[in-house]
SEKOL-34109 format. One line per 4 residues: number of its first residue (from 1); their letters; for each residue x, y, z of C-alpha. Coordinates in steps of 0.1 Angstrom, whole numbers, plus 2048, in hexadecimal, padded with zeros to 3 digits. Example, Ala and Ser with C-alpha at 12.3 -4.5 7.8 and 13.67 -1.06 7.14 Angstrom:
BEGIN
1	AS	87B,7D3,84E; 889,7F5,847
***
This chain:
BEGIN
1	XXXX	46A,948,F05; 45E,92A,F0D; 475,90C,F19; 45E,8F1,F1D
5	XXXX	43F,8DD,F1C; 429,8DA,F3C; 409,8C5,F3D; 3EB,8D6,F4E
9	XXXX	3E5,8D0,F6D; 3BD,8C5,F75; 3AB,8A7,F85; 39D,884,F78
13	XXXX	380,877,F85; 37D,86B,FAB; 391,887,FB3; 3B6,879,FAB
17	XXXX	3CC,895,FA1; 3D9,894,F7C; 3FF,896,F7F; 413,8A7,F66
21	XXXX	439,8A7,F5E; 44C,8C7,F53; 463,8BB,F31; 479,8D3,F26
25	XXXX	477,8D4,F00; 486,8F3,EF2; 4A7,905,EF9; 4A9,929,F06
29	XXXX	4CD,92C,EF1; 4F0,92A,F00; 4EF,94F,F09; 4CE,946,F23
33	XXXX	4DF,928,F35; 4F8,929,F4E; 50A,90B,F41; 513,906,F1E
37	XXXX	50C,8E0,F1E; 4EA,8E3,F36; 4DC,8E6,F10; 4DC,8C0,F0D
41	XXXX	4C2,8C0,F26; 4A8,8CC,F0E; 498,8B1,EF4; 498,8C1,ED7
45	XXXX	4BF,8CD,ED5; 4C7,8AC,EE2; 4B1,89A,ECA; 4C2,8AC,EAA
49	XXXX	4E7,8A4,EBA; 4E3,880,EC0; 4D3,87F,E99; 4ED,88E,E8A
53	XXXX	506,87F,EA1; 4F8,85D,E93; 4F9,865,E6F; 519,876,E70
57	XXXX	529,853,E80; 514,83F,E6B; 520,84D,E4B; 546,851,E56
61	XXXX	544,82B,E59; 52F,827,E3D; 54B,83C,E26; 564,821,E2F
65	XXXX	555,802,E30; 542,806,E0E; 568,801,E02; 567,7DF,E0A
69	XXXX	545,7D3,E00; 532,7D6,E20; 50D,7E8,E23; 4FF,805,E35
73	XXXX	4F2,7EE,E52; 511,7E5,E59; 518,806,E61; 4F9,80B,E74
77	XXXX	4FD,7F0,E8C; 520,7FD,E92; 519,81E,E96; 502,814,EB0
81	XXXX	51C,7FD,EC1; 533,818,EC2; 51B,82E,ED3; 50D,81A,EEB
85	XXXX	51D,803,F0B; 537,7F3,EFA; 54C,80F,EF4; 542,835,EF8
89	XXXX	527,82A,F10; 545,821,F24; 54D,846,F27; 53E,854,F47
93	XXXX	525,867,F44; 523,863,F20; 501,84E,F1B; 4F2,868,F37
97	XXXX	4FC,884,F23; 4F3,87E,F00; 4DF,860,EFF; 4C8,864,F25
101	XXXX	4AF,849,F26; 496,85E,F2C; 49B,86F,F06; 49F,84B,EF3
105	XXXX	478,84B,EF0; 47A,863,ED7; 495,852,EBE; 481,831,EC6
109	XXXX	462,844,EB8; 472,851,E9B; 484,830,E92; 461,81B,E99
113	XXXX	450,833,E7F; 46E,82F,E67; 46C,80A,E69; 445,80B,E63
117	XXXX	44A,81F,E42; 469,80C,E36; 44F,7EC,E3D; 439,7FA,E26
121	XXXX	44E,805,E08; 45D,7E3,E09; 438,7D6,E06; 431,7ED,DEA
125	XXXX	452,7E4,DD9; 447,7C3,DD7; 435,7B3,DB8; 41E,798,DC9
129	XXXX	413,78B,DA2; 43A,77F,DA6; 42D,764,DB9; 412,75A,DA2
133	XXXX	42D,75D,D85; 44C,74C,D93; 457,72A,D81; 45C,70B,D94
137	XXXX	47F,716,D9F; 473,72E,DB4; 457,71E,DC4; 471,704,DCD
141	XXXX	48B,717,DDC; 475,72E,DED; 45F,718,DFE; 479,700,E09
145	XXXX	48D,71F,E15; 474,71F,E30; 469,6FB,E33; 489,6EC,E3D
149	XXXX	493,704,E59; 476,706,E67; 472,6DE,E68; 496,6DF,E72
153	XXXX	496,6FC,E8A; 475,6E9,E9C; 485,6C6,E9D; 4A2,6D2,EAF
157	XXXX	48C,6EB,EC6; 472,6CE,ED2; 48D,6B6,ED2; 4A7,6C2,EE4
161	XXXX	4A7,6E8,EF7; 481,6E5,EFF; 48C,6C6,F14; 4AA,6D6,F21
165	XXXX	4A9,6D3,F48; 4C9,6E4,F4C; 4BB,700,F3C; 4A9,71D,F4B
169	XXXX	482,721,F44; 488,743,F38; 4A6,73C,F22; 48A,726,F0C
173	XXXX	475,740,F00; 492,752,EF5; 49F,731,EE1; 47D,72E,ECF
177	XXXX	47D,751,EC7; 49D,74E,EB8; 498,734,EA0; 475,745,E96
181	XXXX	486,767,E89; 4A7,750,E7B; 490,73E,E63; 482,75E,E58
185	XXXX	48B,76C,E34; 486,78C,E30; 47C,799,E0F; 485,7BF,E15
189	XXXX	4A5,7B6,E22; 4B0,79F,E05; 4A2,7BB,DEF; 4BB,7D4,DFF
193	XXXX	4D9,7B9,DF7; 4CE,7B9,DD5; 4C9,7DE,DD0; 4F0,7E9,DE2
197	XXXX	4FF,7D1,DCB; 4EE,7D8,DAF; 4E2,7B8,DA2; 4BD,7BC,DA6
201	XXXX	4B5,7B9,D7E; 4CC,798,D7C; 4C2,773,D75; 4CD,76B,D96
205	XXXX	4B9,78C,DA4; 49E,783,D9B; 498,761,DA4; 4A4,770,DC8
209	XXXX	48C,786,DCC; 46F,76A,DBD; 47A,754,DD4; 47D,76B,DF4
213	XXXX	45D,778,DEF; 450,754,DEE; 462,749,E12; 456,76D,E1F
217	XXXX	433,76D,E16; 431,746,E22; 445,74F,E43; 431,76C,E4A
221	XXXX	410,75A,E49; 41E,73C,E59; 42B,756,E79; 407,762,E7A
225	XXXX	3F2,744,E76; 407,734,E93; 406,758,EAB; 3E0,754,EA4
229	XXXX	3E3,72C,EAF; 3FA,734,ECC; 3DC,74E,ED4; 3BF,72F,ED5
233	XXXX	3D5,716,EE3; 3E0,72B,F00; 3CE,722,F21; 3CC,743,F32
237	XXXX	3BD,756,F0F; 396,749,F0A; 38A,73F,EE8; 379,75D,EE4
241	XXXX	394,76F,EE1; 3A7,756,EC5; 389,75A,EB3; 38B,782,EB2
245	XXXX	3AD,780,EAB; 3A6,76E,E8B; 38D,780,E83; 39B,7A3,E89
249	XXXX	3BB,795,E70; 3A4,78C,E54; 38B,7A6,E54; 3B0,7C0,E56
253	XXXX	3BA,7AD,E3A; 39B,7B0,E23; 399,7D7,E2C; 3B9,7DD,E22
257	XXXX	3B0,7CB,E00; 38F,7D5,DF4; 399,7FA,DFC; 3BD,804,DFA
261	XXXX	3BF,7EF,DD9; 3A2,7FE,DC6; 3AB,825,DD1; 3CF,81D,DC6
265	XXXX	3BE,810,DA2; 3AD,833,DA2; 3C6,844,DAB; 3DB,835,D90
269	XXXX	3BF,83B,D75; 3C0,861,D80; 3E2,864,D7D; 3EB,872,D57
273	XXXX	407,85A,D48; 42E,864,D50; 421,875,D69; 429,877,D90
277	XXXX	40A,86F,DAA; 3FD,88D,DB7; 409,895,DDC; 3EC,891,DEE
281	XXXX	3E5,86D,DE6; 40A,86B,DF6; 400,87A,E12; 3DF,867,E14
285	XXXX	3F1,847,E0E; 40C,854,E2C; 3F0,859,E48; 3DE,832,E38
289	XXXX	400,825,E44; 3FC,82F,E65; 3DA,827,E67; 3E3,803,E59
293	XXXX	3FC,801,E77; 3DF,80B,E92; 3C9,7F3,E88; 3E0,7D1,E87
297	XXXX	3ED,7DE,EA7; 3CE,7DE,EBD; 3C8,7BE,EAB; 3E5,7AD,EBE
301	XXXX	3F9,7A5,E9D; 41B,7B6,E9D; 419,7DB,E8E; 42F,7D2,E6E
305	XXXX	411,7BD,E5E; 3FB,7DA,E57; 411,7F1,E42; 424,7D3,E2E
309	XXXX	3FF,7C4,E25; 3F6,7E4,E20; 416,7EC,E09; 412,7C8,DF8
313	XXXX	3EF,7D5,DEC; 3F9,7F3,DDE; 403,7ED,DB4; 42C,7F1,DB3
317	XXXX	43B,802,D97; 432,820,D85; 420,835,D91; 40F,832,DAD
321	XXXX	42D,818,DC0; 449,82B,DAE; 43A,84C,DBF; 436,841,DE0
325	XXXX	45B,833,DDB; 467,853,DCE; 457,86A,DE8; 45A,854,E09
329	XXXX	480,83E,DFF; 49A,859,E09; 488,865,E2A; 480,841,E39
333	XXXX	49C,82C,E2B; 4BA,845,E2E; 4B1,857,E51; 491,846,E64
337	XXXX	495,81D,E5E; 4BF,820,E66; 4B2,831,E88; 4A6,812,E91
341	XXXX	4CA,7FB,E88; 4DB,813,E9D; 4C6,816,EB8; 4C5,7F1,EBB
345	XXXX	4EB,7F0,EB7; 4ED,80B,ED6; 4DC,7F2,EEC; 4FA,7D9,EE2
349	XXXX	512,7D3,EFE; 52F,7C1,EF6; 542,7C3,F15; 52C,7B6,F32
353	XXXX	528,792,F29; 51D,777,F48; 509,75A,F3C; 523,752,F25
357	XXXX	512,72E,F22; 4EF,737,F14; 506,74D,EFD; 519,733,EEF
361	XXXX	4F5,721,EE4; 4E9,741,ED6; 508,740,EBF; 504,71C,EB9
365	XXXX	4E1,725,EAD; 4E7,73A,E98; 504,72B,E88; 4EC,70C,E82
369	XXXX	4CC,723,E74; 4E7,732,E5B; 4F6,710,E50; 4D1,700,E4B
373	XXXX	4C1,71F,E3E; 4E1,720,E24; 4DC,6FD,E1B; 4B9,6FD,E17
377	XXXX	4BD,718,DFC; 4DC,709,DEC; 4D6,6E5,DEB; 4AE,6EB,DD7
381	XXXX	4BE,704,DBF; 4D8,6EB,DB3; 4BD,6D0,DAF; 4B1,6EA,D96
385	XXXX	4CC,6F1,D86; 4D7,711,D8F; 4FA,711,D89; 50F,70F,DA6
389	XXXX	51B,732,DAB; 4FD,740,DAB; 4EB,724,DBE; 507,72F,DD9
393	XXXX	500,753,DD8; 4DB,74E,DD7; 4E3,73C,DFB; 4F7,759,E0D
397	XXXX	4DB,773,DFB; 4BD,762,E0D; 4D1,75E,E29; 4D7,77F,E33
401	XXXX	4CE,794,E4E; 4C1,7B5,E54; 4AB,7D2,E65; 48F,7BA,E67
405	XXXX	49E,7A0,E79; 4AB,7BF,E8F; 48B,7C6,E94; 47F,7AA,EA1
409	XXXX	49B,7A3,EB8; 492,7C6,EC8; 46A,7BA,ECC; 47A,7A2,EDC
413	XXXX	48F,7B3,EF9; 476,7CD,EFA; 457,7AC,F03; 47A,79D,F1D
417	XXXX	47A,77F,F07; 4A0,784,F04; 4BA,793,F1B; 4D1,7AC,F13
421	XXXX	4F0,796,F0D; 4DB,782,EF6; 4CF,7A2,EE6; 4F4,7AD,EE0
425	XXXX	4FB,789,ED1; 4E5,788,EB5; 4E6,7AE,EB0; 512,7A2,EA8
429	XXXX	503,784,E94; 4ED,796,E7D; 50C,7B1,E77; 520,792,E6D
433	XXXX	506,781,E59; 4F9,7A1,E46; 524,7A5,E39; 52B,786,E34
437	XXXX	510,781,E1B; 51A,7A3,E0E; 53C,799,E07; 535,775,DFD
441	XXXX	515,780,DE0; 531,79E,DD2; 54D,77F,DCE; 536,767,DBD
445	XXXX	521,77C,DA4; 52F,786,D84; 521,7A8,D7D; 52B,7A4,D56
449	XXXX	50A,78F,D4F; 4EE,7A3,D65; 4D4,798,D48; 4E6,777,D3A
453	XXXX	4D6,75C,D50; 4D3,737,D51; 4AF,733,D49; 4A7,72C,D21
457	XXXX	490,74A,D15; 490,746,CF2; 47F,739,CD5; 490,715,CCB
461	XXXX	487,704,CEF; 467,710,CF2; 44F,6F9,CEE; 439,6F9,CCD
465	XXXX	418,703,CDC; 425,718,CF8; 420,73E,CFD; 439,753,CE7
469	XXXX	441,76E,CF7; 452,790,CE2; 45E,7AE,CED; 45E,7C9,CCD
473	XXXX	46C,7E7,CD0; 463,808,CBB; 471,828,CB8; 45C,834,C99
477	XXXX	439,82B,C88; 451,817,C6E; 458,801,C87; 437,7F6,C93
481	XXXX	428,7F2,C71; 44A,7DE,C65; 448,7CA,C87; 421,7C6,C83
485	XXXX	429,7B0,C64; 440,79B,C74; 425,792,C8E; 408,788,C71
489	XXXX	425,771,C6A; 42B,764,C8B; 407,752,C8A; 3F6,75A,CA7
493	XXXX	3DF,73C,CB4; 3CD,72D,CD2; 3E3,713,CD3; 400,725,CCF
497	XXXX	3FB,746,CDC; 40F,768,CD9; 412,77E,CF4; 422,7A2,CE9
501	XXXX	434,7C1,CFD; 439,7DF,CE3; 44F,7F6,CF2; 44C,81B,CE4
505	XXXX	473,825,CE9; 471,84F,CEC; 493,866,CF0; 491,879,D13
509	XXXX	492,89F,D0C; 497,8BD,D23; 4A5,8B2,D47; 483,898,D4C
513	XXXX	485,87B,D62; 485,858,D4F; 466,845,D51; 457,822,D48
517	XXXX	431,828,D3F; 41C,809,D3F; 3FD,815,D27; 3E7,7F9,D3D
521	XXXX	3E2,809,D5A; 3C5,81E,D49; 3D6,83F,D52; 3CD,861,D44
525	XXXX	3DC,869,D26; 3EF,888,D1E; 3FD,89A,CFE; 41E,893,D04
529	XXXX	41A,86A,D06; 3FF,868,CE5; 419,869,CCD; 41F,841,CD8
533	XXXX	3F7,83E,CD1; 3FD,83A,CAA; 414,821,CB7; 3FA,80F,CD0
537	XXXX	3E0,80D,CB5; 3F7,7F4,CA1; 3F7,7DE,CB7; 3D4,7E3,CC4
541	XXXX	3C7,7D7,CA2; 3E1,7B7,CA3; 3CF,7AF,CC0; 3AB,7B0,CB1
545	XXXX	3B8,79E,C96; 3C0,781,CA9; 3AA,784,CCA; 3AB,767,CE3
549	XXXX	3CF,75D,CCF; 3E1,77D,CD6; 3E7,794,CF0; 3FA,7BA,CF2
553	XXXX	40B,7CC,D0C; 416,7F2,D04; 430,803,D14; 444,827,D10
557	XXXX	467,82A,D1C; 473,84E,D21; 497,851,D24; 4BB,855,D1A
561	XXXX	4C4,842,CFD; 4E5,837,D0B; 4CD,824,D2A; 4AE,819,D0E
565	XXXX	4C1,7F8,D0E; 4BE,7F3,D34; 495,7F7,D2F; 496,7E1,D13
569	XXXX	4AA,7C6,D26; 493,7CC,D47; 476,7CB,D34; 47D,7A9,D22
573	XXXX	48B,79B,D44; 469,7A3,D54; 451,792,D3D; 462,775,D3B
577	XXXX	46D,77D,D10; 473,767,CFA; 47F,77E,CDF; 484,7A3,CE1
581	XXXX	484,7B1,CB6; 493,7D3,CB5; 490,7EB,C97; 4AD,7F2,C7E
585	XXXX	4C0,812,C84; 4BE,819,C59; 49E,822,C46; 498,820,C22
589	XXXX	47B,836,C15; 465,829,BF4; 481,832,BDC; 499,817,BED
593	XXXX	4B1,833,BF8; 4BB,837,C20; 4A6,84F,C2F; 4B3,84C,C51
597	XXXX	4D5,83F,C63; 4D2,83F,C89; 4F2,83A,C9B; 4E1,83D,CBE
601	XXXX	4CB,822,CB6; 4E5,808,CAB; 4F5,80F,CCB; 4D5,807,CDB
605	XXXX	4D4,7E6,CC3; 4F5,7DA,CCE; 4F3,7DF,CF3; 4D3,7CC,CF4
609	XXXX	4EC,7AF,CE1; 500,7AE,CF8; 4E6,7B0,D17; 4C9,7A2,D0B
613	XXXX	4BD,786,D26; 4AB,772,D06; 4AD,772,CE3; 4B0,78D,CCA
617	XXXX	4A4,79A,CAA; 4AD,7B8,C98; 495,7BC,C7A; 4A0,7D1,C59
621	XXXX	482,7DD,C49; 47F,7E5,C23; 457,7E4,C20; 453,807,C12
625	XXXX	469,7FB,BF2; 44D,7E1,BEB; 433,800,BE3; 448,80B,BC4
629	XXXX	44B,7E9,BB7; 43E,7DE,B98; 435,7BB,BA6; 40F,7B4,BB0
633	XXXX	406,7A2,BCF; 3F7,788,BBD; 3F9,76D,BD8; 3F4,772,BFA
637	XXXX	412,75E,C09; 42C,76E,C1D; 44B,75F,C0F; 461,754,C2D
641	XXXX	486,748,C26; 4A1,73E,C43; 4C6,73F,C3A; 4D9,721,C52
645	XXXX	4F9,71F,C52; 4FC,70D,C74; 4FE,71C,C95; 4E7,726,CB4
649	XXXX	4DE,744,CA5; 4D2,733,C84; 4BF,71B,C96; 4AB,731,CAE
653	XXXX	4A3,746,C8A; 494,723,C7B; 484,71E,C9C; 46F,741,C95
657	XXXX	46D,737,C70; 45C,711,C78; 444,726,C93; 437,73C,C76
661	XXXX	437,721,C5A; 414,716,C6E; 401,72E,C5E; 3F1,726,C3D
665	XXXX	3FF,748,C2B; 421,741,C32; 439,736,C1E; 45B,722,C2D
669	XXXX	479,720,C19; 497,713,C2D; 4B9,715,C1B; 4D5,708,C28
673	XXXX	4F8,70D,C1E; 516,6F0,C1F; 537,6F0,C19; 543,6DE,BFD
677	XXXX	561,6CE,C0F; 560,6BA,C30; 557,6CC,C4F; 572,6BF,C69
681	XXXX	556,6CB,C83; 53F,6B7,C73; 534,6A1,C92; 537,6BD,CAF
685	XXXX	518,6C5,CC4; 50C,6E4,CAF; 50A,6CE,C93; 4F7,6B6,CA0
689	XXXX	4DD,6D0,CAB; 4DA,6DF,C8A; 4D6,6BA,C79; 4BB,6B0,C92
693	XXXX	4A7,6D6,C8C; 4A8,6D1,C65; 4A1,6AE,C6A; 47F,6BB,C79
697	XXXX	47B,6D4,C60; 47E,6B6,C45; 465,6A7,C53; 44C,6C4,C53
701	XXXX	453,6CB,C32; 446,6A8,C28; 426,6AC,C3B; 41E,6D5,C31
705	XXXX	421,6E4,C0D; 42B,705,C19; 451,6F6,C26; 46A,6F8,C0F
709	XXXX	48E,6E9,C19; 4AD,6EA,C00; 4CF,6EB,C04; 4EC,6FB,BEF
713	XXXX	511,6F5,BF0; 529,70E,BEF; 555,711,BF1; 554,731,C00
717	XXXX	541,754,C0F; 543,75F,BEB; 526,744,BDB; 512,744,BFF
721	XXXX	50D,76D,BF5; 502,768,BD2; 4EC,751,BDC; 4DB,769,BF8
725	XXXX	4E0,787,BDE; 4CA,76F,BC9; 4AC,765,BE4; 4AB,791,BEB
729	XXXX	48B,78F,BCB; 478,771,BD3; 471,777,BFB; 460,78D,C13
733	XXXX	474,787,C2F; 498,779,C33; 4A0,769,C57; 4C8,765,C5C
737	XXXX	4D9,75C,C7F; 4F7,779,C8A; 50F,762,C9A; 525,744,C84
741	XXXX	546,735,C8A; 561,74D,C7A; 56C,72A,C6C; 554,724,C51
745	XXXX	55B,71B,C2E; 536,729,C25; 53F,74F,C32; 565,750,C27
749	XXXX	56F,76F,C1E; 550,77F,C2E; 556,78A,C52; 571,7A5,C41
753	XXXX	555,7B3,C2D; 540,7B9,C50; 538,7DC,C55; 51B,7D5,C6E
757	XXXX	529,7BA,C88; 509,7BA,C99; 4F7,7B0,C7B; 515,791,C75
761	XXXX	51E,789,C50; 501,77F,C46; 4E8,79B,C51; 504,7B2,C4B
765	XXXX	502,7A9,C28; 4DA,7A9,C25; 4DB,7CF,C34; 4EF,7DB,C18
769	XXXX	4E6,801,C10; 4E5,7F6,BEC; 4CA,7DC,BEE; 4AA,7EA,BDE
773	XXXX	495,7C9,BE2; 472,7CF,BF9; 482,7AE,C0E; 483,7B0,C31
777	XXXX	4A0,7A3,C49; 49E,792,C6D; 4BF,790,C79; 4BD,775,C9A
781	XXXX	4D1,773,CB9; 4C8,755,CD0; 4CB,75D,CFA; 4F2,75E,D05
785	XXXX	4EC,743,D20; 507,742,D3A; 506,721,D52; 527,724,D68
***
């Protein structure tokens, strides 16, 4: 049996003897050694123990302080402390033992590759188009996240340490390098915060993540257009050399993106939709990573540019970026990438502590980066009106610290730019930064609104002539042909454009793995996913219809229906909604009578209510009733009527109505019901924002023929409903808001007759089983904005 690895023995060239070295690498088993513990001389066994030693410690700690809030790193870095000089290390014999210099080569490979792939995935996890489609808020905070610091961080550099006499010439390397990495802010890391405490889909999420990837993406190339000056600049490296260091990063650059991102657009197209990537372009895409990490190292840029450019290129999401997620996520991110936290946090020495001055500035630097770097995130996101809570938790999220901070700290004691007292310092510093963020972001979010942000996304403050932007949601060919007429309402122009997501909502059978299919990747498709085609063609032909004025986006969501809210909700969030219309959950066939009662999908309906991050329609369609009537379609107007009462939710359904009253074959009517006695509330806010709409509408109505406006007093909920019973014959669609104040004169006596509180009294009473009118309903929620 053999118990070890010996290099050949043979001569190089001028006759110098080729030495070899003898490294034992497999065990003979207890029964072949003499000693029971001479086994830990062999790599392999001792390889395996101090693994499992690590991730046994690391997840004992992990187990307790999840209790309190804190992440995994946390217990990485201490696991690592514990292990290393500061306290078993102090055993003797211990670090010689277990952990023999010698062997750390080996867990320093494994965490280096682990860190390479968890630099990719976070590259492929990112959507670079975010950049393109952040608002001003963003671009604001992120860029200024990295401005100021850096300005900062420079002034007091060149202004004061760089002239230090008393300190020592080698100390100043060390400073700049430590204000370099503190002004970092690392996108993967602040995506890791967001993911542990679940508030990656939230308002505040998301503008974390826009805004991080902005500082990153600017940081990062700011980093390597200044390594590449420090390169020309530098009096002992020629030109020549400047110059192929540029050249080598751009021509790396363009390789990676005119031919990763057209084979991942291949692959994509070859990939049948809800369908997995096949292994091998896993595999394929495994060895590109390395490959990736070859090239930008003998280019003399760090080794962590290649795989996250290479990861940025790659399309995230489904299914391609999903995939890779899928497949690589558990392997590098719970056992390779922690290697490297702990290893760093073995190198930590607590204990032996001399140049307690330079150690006192390394504190006061940091404590100076973390109070600027805070303020330069808090300060420019309440200049833009972020409210204040979440202005202070955006500053601890993008100020927190992680594995690639860690990272760099270690290139850094590995190149001698710092010490190994300076080392431990900022190893403790990141461990106290990375949990008091943690703690501080949990205490300050309120998980009750992850979708109800501070950002308008609805219809009555959007401007007139800006895009209007609709989710619709189908779960049946009804749908789409009821939602279908809606949108001929909606008047789709150039200079008012409608952009459109149809979501095909289908119920998850067998034990299959959810799935969001985006139909616009040009995948394959299969017999399973063409029953949304039908669907697809609907709106296919909307889109001819009105070419150049509207636009369609199709998508299939697979799942649950107790989690179909959550894709609705994400969905909406993405694109930036204005509206999201959702089906009814009863059907009426041509005979008027109810030909389906769905109790899963009013469940559906009212958790997207109460979710929804923008306004909400839920639209009761008769159309198949109109077939049996004995009326004519002898004009070609589509009779539009609005019920106000007063309220958001009435205003935002006017808002809609005065969008479609542009088009020529529409026909407004606005009635509004008032109280016959004195409103006390006459003169609060709400009422002055329903005077100022109508006021508008007035006005239109003078200038366009196809405006109606009337108004009709009434004592009490009793009048308001003959009146509506009465407007069921002469109209093709009824729009009614959901929410009033229970107060009301016009609804008294109503709200006890509400069997459907998600439709309100109004709706509630248009929905009636017993209606057998062809009218339409469009029941309207406004956004639930939330500024504390």
């Amino acid at each position: 049996m053999a118990t070890g690895q010996t290099t050949p023995k043979g001569e190089l060239p001028g006759g110098i003897g080729n030495c070899y070295a003898e490294i034992p690498l497999h065990s003979p088993g207890l029964w072949g050694l003499p000693d029971s513990h001479d086994f830990l001389i062999f790599t392999l066994p001792r390889l395996l123990l101090q693994l499992a030693i690590i991730f046994l410690l690391t997840q004992s700690l992990h187990l307790v302080l999840k209790r309190i809030r804190l992440p995994r790193l946390i217990s990485e870095i201490l696991a690592g402390i514990i292990l290393g000089p500061t306290m078993l290390g102090k055993i003797p014999d211990f670090t010689e033992t277990l952990f023999p210099q010698p062997g750390e080569i080996f867990i320093d490979l494994m965490s280096k590759i682990g860190y390479i792939f968890f630099i990719f995935l976070s590259g492929v996890k990112m959507d670079a188009k975010m950049v393109l489609r952040s608002g001003s808020r963003a671009w604001t905070v992120g860029l200024l996240a990295v401005i100021l610091p850096v300005a900062s961080f420079a002034s007091l550099y060149f202004g004061y340490f760089s002239l230090d006499e008393n300190m020592h010439r080698y100390r100043k390397p060390a400073t700049q390098s430590i204000f370099l990495i503190q002004s970092l802010i690392a996108f993967p890391v602040v995506a890791s915060l967001l993911v542990d405490l679940k508030i990656m889909n939230s308002e505040l999420g998301r503008l974390a993540l826009a805004s991080t990837l902005i500082s990153d993406l600017f940081s990062n190339l700011g980093l390597t257009i200044f390594s590449t000056l420090r390169i020309g600049v530098s009096a002992e490296i020629p030109m020549v050399i400047f110059v192929q260091s540029f050249v080598l990063l751009v021509g790396i650059i363009l390789l990676i993106v005119f031919t990763v991102r057209p084979l991942s657009l291949w692959i994509i197209k070859r990939t049948p939709e809800g369908r997995p990537v096949n292994s091998v372009y896993i595999v394929c895409a495994s060895v590109t990573v390395m490959l990736a990490v070859i090239l930008t190292d003998n280019a003399g840029l760090n080794y962590q540019y290649g795989p996250f450019i290479l990861g940025l290129v790659i399309p995230d999401g489904p299914p391609l970026g999903s995939t890779l997620v899928e497949k690589l996520e558990t392997m590098v991110s719970g056992m390779l990438a922690p290697l490297l936290v702990t290893y760093c946090g073995m190198k930590v020495n607590l204990v032996d502590l001399y140049d307690l001055t330079f150690l006192y500035w390394v504190w006061v630097m940091v404590f100076f980066c973390l109070t600027v770097k805070y303020a330069s995130v808090f300060l420019p996101a309440l200049a833009c009106k972020v409210p204040p809570k979440d202005a202070a938790a955006l500053a601890f999220i993008m100020s927190t610290q992680g594995v690639i901070q860690m990272s760099f700290y270690f290139n850094n004691i590995i190149n001698q730019t710092f010490d190994g007292e300076t080392f431990s310092m900022l190893t403790a510093s990141v461990l106290l930064i990375a949990a008091l963020s943690h703690f501080c972001v949990g205490s300050l979010y309120d998980h009750t609104r992850i979708y109800a942000g501070y950002q308008k996304r609805d219809i009555q403050h959007a401007s007139n002539n800006s895009e209007l932007r609709l989710l619709l949601c189908t779960h049946r060919f009804d749908d789409a042909v009821a939602i279908r007429k809606v949108l001929d309402a909606s008047f789709p122009c150039k200079e008012s454009p409608l952009s459109v997501y149809a979501l095909h909502l289908v119920e998850l059978a067998g034990r299959a793995s959810p799935v969001l299919i985006d139909h616009q990747l040009g995948q394959k498709n299969v017999s399973g996913i063409s029953r949304s085609q039908k669907i697809v063609d609907v709106f296919l032909s909307f889109e001819q219809q009105y070419l150049g004025s509207a636009s369609t986006h199709f998508f299939t969501s697979m799942s649950l229906p107790r989690f179909m809210h959550q894709d609705i909700c994400s969905l909406a969030f993405d694109k930036l909604a204005s509206m999201i219309i959702l089906p009814f959950h009863r059907k009426w066939n041509h005979q008027g009578k109810i030909i389906l009662d769905s109790s899963n999908i009013r469940t559906i309906n009212n958790n997207v209510l109460d979710m929804a991050p923008c306004s909400v329609g839920i639209l009761i369609d008769r159309q198949k009733i109109k077939r049996l009537t004995s009326q004519s379609s002898q004009s070609t107007m589509y009779d539009v009527a609005v019920v106000f009462i007063g309220g958001n939710d009435d205003r935002e359904a006017l808002a809609y109505a005065r969008r479609m009253s542009k088009s020529p074959e529409i026909h407004l009517t606005v009635v509004r019901f008032v109280s016959w006695d004195i409103d006390i509330r006459e003169n609060d806010w709400d009422a002055v924002l329903d005077a100022e709409l109508l006021k508008e509408v007035r006005v239109l109505g003078q200038n366009q023929d196809n405006i109606v406006y009337r108004e009709e007093r009434v004592k009490d909920g009793a009048e308001t409903a003959l009146i509506i019973h009465a407007m069921e014959e002469a109209f093709d669609l009824i729009m009614v808001g959901r929410r009033h104040r229970d107060d009301l004169q016009q609804l008294l006596g109503l709200n006890e007759w509400n069997d459907l509180p998600e439709l309100g009294p109004v709706g509630d009473m248009l929905a009636a089983a017993e209606i057998n009118r062809p009218v339409s309903v469009l029941v309207v929620q406004q956004q639930i904005v939330k500024n504390k």
